[in-house]
mmCIF file of the N, C-alpha and C atoms, coordinates in Angstrom:
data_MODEL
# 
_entry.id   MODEL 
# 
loop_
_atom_site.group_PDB 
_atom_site.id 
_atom_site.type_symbol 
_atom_site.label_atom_id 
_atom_site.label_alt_id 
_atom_site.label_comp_id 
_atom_site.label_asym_id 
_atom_site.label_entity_id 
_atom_site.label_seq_id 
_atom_site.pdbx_PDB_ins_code 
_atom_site.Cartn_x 
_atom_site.Cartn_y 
_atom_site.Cartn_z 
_atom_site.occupancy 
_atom_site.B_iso_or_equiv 
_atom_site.pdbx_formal_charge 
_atom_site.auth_seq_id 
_atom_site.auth_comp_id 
_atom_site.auth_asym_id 
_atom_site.auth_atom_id 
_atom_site.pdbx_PDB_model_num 
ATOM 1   N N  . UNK A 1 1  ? -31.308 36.509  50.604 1.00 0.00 ? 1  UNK A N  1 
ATOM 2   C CA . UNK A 1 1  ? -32.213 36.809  49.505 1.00 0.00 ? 1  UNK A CA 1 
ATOM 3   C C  . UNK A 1 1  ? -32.145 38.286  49.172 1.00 0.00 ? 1  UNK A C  1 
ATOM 4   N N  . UNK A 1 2  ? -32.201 38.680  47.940 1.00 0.00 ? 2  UNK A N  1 
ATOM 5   C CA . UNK A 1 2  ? -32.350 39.581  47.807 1.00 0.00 ? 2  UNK A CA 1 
ATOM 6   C C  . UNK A 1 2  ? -33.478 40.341  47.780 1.00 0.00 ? 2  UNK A C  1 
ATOM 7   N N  . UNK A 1 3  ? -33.946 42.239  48.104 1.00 0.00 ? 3  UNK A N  1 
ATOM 8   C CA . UNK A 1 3  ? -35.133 42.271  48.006 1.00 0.00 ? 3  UNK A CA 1 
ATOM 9   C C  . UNK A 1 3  ? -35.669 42.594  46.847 1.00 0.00 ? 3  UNK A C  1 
ATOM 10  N N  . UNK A 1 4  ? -36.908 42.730  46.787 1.00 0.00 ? 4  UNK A N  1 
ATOM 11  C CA . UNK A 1 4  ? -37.371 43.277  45.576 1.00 0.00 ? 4  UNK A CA 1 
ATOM 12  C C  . UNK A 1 4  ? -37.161 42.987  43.813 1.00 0.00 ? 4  UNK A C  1 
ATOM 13  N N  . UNK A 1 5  ? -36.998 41.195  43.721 1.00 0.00 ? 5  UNK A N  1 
ATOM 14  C CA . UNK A 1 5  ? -36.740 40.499  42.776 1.00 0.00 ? 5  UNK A CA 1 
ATOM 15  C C  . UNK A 1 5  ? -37.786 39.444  43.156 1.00 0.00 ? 5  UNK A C  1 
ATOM 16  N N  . UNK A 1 6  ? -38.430 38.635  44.004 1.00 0.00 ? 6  UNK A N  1 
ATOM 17  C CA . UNK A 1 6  ? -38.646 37.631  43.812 1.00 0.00 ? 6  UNK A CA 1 
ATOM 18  C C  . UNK A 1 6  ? -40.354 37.899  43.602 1.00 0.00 ? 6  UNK A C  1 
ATOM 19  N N  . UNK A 1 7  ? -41.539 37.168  42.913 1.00 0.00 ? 7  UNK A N  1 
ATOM 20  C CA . UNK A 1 7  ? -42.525 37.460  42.986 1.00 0.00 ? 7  UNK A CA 1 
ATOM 21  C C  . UNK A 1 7  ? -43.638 37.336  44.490 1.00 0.00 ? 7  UNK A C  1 
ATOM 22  N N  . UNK A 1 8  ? -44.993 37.809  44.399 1.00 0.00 ? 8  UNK A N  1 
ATOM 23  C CA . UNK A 1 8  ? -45.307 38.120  45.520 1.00 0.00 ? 8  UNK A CA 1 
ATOM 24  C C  . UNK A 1 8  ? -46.158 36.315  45.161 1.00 0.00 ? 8  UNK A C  1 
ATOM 25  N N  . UNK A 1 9  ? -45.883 35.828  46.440 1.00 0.00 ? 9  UNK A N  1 
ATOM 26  C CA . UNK A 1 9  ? -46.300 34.635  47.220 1.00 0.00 ? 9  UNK A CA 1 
ATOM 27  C C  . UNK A 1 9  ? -47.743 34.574  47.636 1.00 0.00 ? 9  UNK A C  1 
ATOM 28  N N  . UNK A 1 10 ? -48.741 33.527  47.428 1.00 0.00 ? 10 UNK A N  1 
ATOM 29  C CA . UNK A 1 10 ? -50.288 33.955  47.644 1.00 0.00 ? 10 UNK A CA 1 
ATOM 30  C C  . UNK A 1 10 ? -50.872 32.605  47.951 1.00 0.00 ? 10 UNK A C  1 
ATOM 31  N N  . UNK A 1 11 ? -51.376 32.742  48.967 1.00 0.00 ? 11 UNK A N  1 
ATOM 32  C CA . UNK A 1 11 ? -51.969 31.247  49.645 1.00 0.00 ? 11 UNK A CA 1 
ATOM 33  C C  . UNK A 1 11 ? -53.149 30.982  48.532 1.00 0.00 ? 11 UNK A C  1 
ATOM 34  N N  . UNK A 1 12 ? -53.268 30.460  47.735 1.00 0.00 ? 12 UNK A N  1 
ATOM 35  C CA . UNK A 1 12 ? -54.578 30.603  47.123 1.00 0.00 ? 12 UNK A CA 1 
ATOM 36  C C  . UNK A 1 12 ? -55.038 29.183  46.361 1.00 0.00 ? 12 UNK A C  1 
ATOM 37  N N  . UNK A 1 13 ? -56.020 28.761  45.953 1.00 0.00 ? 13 UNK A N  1 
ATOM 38  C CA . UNK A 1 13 ? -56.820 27.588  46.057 1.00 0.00 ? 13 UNK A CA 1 
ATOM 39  C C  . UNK A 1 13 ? -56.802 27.202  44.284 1.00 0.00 ? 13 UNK A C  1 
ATOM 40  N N  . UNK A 1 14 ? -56.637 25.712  44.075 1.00 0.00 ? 14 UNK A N  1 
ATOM 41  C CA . UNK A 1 14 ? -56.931 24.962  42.789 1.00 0.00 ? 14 UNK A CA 1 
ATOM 42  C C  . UNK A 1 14 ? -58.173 24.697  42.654 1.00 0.00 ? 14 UNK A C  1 
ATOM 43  N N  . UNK A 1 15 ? -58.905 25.018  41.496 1.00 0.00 ? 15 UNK A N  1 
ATOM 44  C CA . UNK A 1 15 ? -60.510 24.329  41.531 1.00 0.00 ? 15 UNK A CA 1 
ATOM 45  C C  . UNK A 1 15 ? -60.485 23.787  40.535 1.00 0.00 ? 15 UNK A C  1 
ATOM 46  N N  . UNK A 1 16 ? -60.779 22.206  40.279 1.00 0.00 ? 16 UNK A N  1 
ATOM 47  C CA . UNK A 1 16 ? -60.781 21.742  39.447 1.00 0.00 ? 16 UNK A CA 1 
ATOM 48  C C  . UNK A 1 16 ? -62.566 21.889  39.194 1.00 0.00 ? 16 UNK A C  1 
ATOM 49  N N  . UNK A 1 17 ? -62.088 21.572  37.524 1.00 0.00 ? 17 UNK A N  1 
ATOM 50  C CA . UNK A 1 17 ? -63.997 21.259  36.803 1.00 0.00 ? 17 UNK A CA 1 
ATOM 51  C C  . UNK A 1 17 ? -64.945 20.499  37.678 1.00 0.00 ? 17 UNK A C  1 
ATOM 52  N N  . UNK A 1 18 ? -64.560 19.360  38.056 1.00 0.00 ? 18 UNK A N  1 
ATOM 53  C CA . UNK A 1 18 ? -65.330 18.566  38.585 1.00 0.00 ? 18 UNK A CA 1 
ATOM 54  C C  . UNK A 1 18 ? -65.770 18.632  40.514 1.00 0.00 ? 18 UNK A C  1 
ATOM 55  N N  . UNK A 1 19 ? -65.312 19.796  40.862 1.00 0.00 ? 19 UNK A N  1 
ATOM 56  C CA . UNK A 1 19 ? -65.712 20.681  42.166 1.00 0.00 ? 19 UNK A CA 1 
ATOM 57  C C  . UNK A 1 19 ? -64.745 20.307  43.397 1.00 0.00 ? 19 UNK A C  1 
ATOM 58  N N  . UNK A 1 20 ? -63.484 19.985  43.060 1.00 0.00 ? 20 UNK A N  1 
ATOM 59  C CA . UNK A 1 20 ? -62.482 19.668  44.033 1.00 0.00 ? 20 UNK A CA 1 
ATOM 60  C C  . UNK A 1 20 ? -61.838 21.161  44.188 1.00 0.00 ? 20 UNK A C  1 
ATOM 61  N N  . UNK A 1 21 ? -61.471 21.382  45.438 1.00 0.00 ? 21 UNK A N  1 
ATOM 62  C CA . UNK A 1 21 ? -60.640 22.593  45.596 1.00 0.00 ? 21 UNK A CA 1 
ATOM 63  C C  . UNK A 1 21 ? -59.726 22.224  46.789 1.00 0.00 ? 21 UNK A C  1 
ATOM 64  N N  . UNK A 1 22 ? -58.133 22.746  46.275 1.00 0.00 ? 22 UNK A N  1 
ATOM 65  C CA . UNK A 1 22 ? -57.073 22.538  46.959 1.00 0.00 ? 22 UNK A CA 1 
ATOM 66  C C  . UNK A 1 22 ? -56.400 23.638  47.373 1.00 0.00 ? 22 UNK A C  1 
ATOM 67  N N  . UNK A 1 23 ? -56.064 23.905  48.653 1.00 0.00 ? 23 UNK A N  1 
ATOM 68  C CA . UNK A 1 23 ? -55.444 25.000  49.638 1.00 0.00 ? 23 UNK A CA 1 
ATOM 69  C C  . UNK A 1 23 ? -53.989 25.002  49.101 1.00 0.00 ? 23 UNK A C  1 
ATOM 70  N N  . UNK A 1 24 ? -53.216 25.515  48.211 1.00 0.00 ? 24 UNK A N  1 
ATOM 71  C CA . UNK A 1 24 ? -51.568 25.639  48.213 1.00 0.00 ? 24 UNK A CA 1 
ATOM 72  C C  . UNK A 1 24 ? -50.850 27.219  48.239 1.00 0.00 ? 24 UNK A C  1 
ATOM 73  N N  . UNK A 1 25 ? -49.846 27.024  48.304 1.00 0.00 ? 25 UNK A N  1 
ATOM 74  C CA . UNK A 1 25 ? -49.540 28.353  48.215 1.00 0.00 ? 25 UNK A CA 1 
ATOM 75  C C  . UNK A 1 25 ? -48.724 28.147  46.278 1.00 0.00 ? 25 UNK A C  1 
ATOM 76  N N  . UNK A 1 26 ? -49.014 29.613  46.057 1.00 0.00 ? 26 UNK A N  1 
ATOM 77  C CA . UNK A 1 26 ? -48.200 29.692  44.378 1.00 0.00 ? 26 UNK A CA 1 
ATOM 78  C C  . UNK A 1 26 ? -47.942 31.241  44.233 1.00 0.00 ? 26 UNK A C  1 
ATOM 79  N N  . UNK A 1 27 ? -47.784 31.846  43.538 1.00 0.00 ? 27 UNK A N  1 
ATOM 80  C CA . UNK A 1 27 ? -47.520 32.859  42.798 1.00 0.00 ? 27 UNK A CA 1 
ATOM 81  C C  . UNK A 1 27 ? -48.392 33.612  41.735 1.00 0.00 ? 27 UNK A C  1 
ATOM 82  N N  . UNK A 1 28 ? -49.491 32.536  41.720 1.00 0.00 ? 28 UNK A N  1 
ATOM 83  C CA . UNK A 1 28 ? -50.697 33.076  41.138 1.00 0.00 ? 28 UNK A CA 1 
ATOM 84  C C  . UNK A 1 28 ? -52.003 33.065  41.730 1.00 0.00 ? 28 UNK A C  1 
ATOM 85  N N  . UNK A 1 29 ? -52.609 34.278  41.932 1.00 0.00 ? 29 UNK A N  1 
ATOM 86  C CA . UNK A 1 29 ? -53.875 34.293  43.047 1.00 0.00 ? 29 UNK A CA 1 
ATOM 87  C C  . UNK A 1 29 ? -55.028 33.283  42.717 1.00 0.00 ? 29 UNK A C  1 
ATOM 88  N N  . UNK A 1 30 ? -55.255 32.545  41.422 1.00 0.00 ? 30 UNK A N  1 
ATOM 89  C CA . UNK A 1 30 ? -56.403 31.955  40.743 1.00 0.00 ? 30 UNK A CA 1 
ATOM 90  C C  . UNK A 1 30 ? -55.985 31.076  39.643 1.00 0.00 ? 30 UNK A C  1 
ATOM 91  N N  . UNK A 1 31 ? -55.773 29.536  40.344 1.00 0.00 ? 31 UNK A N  1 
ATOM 92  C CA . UNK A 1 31 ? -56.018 28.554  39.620 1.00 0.00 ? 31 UNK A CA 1 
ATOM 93  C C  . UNK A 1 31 ? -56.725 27.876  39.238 1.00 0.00 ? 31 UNK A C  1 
ATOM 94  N N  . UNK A 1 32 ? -57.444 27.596  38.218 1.00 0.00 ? 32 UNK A N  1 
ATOM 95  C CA . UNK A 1 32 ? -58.424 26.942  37.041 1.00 0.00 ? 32 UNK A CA 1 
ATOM 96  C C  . UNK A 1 32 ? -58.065 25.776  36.476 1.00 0.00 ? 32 UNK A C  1 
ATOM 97  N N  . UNK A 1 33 ? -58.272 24.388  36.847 1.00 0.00 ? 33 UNK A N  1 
ATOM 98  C CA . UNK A 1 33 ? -57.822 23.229  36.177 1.00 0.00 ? 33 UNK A CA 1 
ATOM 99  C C  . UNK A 1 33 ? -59.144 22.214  35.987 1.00 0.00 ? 33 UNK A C  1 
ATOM 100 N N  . UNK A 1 34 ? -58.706 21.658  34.687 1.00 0.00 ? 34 UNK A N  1 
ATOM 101 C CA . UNK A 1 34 ? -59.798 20.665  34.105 1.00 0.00 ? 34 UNK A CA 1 
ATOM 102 C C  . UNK A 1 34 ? -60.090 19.145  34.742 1.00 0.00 ? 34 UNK A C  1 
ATOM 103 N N  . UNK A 1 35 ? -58.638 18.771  35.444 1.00 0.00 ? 35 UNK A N  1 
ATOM 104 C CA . UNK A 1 35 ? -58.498 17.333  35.901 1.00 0.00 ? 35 UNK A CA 1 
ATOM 105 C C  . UNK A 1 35 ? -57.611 17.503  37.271 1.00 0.00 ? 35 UNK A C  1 
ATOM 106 N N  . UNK A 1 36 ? -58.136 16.695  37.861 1.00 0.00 ? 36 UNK A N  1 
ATOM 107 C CA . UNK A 1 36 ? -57.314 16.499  39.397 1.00 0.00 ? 36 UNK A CA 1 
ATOM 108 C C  . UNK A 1 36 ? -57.545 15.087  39.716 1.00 0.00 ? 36 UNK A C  1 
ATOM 109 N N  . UNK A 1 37 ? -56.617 14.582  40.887 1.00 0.00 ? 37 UNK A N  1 
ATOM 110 C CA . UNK A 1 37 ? -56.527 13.354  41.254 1.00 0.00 ? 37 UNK A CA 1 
ATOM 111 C C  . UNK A 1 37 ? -57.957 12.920  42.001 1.00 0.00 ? 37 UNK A C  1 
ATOM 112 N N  . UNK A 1 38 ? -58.910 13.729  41.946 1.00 0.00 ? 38 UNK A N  1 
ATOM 113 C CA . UNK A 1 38 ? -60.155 13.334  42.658 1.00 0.00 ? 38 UNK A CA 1 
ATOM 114 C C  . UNK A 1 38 ? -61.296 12.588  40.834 1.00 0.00 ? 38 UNK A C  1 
ATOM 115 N N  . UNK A 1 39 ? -60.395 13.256  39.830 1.00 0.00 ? 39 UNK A N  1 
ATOM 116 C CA . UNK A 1 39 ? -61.503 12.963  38.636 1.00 0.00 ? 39 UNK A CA 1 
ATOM 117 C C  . UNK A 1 39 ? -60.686 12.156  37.485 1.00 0.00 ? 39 UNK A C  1 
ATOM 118 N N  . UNK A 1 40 ? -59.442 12.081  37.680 1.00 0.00 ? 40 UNK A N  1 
ATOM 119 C CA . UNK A 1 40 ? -58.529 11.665  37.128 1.00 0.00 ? 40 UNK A CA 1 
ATOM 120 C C  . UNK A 1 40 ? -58.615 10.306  37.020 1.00 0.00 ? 40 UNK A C  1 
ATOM 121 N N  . UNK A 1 41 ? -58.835 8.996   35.595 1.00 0.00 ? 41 UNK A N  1 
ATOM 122 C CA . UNK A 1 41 ? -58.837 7.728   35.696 1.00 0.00 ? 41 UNK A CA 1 
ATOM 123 C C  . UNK A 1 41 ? -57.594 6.803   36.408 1.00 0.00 ? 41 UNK A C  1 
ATOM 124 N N  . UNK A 1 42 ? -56.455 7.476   36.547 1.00 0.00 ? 42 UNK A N  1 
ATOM 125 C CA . UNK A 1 42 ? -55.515 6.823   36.713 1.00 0.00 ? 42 UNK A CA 1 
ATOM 126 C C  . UNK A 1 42 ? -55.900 6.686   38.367 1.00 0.00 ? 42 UNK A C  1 
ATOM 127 N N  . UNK A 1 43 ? -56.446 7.318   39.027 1.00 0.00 ? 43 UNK A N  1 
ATOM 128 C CA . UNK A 1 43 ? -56.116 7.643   40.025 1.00 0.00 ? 43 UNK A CA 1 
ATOM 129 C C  . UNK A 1 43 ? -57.842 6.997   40.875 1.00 0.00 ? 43 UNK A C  1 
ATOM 130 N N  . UNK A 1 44 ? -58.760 7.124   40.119 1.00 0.00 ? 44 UNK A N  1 
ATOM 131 C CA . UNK A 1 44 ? -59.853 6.888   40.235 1.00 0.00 ? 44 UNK A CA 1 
ATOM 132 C C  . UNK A 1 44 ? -60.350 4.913   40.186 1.00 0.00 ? 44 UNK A C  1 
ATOM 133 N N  . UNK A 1 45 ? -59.435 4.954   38.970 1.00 0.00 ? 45 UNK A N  1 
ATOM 134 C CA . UNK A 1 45 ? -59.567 3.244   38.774 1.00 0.00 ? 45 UNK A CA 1 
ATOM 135 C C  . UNK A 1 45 ? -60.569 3.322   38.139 1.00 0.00 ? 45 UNK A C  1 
ATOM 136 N N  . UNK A 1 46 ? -61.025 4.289   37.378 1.00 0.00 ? 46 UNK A N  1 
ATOM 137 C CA . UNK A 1 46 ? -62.350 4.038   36.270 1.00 0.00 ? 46 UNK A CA 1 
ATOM 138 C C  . UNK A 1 46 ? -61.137 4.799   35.055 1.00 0.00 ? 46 UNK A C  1 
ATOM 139 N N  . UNK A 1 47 ? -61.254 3.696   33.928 1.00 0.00 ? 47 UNK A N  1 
ATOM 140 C CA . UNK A 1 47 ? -61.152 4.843   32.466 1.00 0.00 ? 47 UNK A CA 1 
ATOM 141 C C  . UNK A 1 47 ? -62.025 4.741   31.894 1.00 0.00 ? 47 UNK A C  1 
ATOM 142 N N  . UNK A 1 48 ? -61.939 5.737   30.857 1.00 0.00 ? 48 UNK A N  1 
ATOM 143 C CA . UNK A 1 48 ? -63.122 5.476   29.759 1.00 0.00 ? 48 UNK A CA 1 
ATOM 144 C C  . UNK A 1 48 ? -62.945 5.718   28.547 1.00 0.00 ? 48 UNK A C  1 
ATOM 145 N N  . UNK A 1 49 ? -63.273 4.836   28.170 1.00 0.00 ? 49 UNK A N  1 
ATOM 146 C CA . UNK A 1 49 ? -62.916 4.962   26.620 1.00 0.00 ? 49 UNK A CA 1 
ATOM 147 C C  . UNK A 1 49 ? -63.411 5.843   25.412 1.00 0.00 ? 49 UNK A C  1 
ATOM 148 N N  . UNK A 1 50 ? -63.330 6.849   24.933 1.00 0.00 ? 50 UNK A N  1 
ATOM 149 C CA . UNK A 1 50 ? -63.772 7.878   24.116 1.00 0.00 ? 50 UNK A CA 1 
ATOM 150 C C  . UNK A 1 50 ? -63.446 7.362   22.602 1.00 0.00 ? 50 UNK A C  1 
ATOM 151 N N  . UNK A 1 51 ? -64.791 7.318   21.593 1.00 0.00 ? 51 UNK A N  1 
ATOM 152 C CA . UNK A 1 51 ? -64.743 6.787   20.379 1.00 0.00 ? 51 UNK A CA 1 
ATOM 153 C C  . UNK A 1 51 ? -64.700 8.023   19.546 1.00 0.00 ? 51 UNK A C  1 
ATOM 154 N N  . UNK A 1 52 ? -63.841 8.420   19.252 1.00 0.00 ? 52 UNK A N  1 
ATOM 155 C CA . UNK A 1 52 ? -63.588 10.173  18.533 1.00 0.00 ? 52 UNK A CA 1 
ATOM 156 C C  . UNK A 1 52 ? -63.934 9.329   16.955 1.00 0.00 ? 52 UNK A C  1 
ATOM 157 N N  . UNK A 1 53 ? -64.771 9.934   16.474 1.00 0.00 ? 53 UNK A N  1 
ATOM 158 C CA . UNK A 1 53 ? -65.191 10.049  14.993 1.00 0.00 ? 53 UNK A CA 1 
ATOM 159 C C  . UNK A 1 53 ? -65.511 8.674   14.491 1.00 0.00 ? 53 UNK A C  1 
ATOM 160 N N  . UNK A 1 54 ? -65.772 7.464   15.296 1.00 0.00 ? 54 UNK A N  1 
ATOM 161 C CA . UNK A 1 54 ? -65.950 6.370   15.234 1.00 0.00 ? 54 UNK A CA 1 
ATOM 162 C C  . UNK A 1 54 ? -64.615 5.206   14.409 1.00 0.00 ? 54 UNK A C  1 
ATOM 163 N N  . UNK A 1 55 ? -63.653 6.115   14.961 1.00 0.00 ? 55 UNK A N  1 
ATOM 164 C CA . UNK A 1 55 ? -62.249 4.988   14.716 1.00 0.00 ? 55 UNK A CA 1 
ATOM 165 C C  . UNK A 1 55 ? -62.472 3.785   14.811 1.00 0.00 ? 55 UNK A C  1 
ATOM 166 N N  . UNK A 1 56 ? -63.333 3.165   16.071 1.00 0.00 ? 56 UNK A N  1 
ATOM 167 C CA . UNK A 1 56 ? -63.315 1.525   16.224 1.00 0.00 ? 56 UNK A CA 1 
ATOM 168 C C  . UNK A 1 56 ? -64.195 1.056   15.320 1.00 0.00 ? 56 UNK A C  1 
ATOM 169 N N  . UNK A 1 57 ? -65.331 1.506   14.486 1.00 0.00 ? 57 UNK A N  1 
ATOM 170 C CA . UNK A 1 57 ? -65.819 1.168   14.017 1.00 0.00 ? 57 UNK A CA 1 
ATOM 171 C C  . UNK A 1 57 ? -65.289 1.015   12.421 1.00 0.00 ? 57 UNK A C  1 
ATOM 172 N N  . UNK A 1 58 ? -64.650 2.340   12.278 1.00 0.00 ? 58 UNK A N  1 
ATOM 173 C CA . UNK A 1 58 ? -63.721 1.968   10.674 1.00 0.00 ? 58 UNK A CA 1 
ATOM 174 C C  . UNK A 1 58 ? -62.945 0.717   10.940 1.00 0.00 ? 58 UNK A C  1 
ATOM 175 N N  . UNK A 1 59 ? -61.969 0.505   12.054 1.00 0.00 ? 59 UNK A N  1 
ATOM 176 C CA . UNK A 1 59 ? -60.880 -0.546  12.289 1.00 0.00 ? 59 UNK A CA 1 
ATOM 177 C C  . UNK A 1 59 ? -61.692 -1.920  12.028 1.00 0.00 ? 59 UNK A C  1 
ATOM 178 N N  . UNK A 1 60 ? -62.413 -2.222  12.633 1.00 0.00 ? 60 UNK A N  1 
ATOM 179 C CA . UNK A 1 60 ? -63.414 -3.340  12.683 1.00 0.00 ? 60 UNK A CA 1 
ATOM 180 C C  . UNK A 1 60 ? -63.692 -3.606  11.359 1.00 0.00 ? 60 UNK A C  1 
ATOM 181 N N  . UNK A 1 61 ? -64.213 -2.842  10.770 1.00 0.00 ? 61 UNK A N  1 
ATOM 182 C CA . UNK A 1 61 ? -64.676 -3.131  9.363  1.00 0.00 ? 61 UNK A CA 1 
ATOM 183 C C  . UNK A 1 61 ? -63.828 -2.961  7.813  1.00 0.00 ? 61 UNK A C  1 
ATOM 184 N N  . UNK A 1 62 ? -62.614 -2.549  8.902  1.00 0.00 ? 62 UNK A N  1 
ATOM 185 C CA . UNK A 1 62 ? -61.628 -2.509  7.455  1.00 0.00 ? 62 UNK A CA 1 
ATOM 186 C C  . UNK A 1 62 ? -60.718 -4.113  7.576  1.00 0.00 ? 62 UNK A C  1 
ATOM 187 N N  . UNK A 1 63 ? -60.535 -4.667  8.781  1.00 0.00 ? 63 UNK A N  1 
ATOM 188 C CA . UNK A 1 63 ? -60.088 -6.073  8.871  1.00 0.00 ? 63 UNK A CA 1 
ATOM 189 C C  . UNK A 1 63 ? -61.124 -7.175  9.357  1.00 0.00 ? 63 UNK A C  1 
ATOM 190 N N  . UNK A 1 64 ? -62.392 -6.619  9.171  1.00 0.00 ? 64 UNK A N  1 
ATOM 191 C CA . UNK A 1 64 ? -63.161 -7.979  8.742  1.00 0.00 ? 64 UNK A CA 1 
ATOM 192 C C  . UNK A 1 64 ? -63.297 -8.826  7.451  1.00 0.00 ? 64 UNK A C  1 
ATOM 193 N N  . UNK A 1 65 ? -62.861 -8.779  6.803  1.00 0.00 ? 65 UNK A N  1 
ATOM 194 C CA . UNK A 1 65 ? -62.514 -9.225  5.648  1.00 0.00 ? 65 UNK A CA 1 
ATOM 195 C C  . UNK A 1 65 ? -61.481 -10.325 6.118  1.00 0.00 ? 65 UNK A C  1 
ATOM 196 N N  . UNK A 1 66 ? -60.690 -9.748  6.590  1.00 0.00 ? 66 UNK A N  1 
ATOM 197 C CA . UNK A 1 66 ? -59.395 -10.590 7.411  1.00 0.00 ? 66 UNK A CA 1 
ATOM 198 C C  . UNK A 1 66 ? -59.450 -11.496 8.266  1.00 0.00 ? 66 UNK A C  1 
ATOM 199 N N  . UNK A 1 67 ? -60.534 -10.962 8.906  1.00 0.00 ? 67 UNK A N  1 
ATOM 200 C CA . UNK A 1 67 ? -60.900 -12.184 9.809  1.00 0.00 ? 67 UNK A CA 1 
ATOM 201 C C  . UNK A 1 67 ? -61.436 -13.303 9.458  1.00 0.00 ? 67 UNK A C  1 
ATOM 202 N N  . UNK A 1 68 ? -62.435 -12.832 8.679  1.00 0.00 ? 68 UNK A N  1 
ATOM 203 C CA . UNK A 1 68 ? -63.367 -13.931 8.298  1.00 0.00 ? 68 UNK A CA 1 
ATOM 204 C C  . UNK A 1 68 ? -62.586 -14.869 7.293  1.00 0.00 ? 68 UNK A C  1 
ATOM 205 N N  . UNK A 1 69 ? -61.265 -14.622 6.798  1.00 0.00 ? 69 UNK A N  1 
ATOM 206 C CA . UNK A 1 69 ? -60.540 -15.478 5.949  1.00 0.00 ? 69 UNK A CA 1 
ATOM 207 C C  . UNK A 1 69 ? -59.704 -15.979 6.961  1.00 0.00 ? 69 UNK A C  1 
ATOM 208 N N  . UNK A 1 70 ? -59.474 -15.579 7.836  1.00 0.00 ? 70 UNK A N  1 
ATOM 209 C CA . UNK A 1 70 ? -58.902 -16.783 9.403  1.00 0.00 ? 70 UNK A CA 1 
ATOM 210 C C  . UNK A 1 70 ? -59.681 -17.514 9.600  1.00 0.00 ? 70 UNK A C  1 
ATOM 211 N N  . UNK A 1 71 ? -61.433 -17.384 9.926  1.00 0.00 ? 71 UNK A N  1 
ATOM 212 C CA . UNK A 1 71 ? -62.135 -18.821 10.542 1.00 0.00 ? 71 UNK A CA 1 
ATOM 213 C C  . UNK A 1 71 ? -62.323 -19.152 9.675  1.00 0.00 ? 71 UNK A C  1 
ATOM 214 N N  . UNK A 1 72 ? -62.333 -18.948 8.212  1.00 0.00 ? 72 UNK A N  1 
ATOM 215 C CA . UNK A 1 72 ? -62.840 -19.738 7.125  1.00 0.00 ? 72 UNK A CA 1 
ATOM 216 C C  . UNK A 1 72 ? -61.972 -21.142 7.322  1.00 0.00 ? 72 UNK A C  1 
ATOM 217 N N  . UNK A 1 73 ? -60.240 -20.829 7.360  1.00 0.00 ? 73 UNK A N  1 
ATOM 218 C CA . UNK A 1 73 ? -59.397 -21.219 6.837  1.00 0.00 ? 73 UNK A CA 1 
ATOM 219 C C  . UNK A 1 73 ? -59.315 -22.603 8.017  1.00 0.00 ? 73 UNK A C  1 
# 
């Protein structure tokens, strides 16, 4: 190795939002993360479904019309 090229090495800890903290070593003294495998759905076995601006509710009501000409029929 050569000296005085590679960055300085720092045992230092992940804290996620939701109050998990992980011991690794990195290159940066202070990691800040929003999601970890302790809050994470994939990993948790809970998802959840987020209705941003009420999409399901436009969808629903733009092919009910549609539907209701299926059970009519």
């Amino acid at each position: 190795m050569k000296k005085d090229i590679h960055p300085d090495y720092f045992e230092t800890e992940i804290k996620c939002a939701c109050g998990n903290v992980l011991g690794v070593g990195s290159t940066k003294s202070d990691i800040r993360i929003e999601i970890c495998s302790k809050c994470h759905p994939f990993f948790t076995g809970k998802q959840k479904l987020i209705d941003t601006a009420g999409r399901i509710e436009r969808f629903r009501k733009k092919y009910e019309k549609y539907q209701n000409q299926q059970t009519s029929s």
